[in-house]
C-alpha positions as CSV (number, residue, x, y, z in Angstrom):
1,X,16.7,9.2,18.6
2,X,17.4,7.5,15.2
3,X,16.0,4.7,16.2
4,X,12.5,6.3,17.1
5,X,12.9,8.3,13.8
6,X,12.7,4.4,12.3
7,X,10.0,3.2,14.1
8,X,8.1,6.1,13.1
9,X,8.7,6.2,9.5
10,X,8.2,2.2,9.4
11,X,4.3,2.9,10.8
12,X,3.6,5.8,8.9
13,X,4.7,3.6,5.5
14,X,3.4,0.7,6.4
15,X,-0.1,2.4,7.6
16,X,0.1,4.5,4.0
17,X,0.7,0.8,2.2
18,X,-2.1,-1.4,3.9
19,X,-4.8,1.8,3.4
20,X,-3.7,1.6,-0.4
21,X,-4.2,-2.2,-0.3
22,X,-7.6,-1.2,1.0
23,X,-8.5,1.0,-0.8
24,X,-7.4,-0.9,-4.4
25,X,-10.1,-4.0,-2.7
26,X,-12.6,-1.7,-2.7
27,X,-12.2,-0.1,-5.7
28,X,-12.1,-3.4,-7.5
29,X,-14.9,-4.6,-5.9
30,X,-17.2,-1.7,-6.6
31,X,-16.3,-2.9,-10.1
32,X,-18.7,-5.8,-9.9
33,X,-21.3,-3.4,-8.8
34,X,-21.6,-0.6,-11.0
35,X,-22.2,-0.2,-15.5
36,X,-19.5,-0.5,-17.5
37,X,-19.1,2.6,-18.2
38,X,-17.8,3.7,-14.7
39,X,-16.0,0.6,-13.8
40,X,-12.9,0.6,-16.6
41,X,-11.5,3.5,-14.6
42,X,-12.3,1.9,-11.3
43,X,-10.6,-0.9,-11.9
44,X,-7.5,0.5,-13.5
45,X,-7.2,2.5,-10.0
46,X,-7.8,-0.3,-8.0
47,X,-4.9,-2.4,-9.8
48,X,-2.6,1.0,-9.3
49,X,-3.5,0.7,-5.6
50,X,-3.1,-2.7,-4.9
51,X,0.4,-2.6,-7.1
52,X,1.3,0.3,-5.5
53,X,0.9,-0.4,-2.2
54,X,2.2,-3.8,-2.3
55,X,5.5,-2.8,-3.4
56,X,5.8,0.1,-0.5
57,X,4.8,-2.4,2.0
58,X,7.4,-5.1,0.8
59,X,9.6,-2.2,0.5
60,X,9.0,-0.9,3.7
61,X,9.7,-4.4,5.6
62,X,12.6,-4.9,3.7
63,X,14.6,-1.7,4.5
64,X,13.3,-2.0,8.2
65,X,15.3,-5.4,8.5
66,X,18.3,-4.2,6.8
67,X,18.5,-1.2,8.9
68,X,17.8,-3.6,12.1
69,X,20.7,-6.3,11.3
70,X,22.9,-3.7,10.2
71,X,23.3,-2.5,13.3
């Protein structure tokens, strides 16, 4: 059962962390495309998401290969 648990959690973080890297791409690249005026806050976003989602992916595959060798 704690194994499954694992598995589990290690999808569901590292589905949450790629759809944040996704989402940052996208939001940086509707920078290019819009005024200025809209974009400042785009970006900033974007750069949250990437940094954000980086770090939980890393994270994520990190703690999953402790867990797994510790055993």
């Amino acid at each position: 059962m704690n194994r499954i648990l694992l598995w589990f959690l290690f999808g569901v973080f590292t589905s949450l962390a790629l759809l944040m890297v996704v989402f940052g791409i996208l939001f940086i690249k509707d920078v290019y495309g819009h005024s200025a005026e809209a974009s400042f806050g785009s970006l900033i976003f974007g750069i949250l998401l990437l940094l954000v989602g980086g770090g939980v992916l890393s994270s994520t595959i990190a703690e999953t290969i402790r867990k797994l060798f510790q055993r």
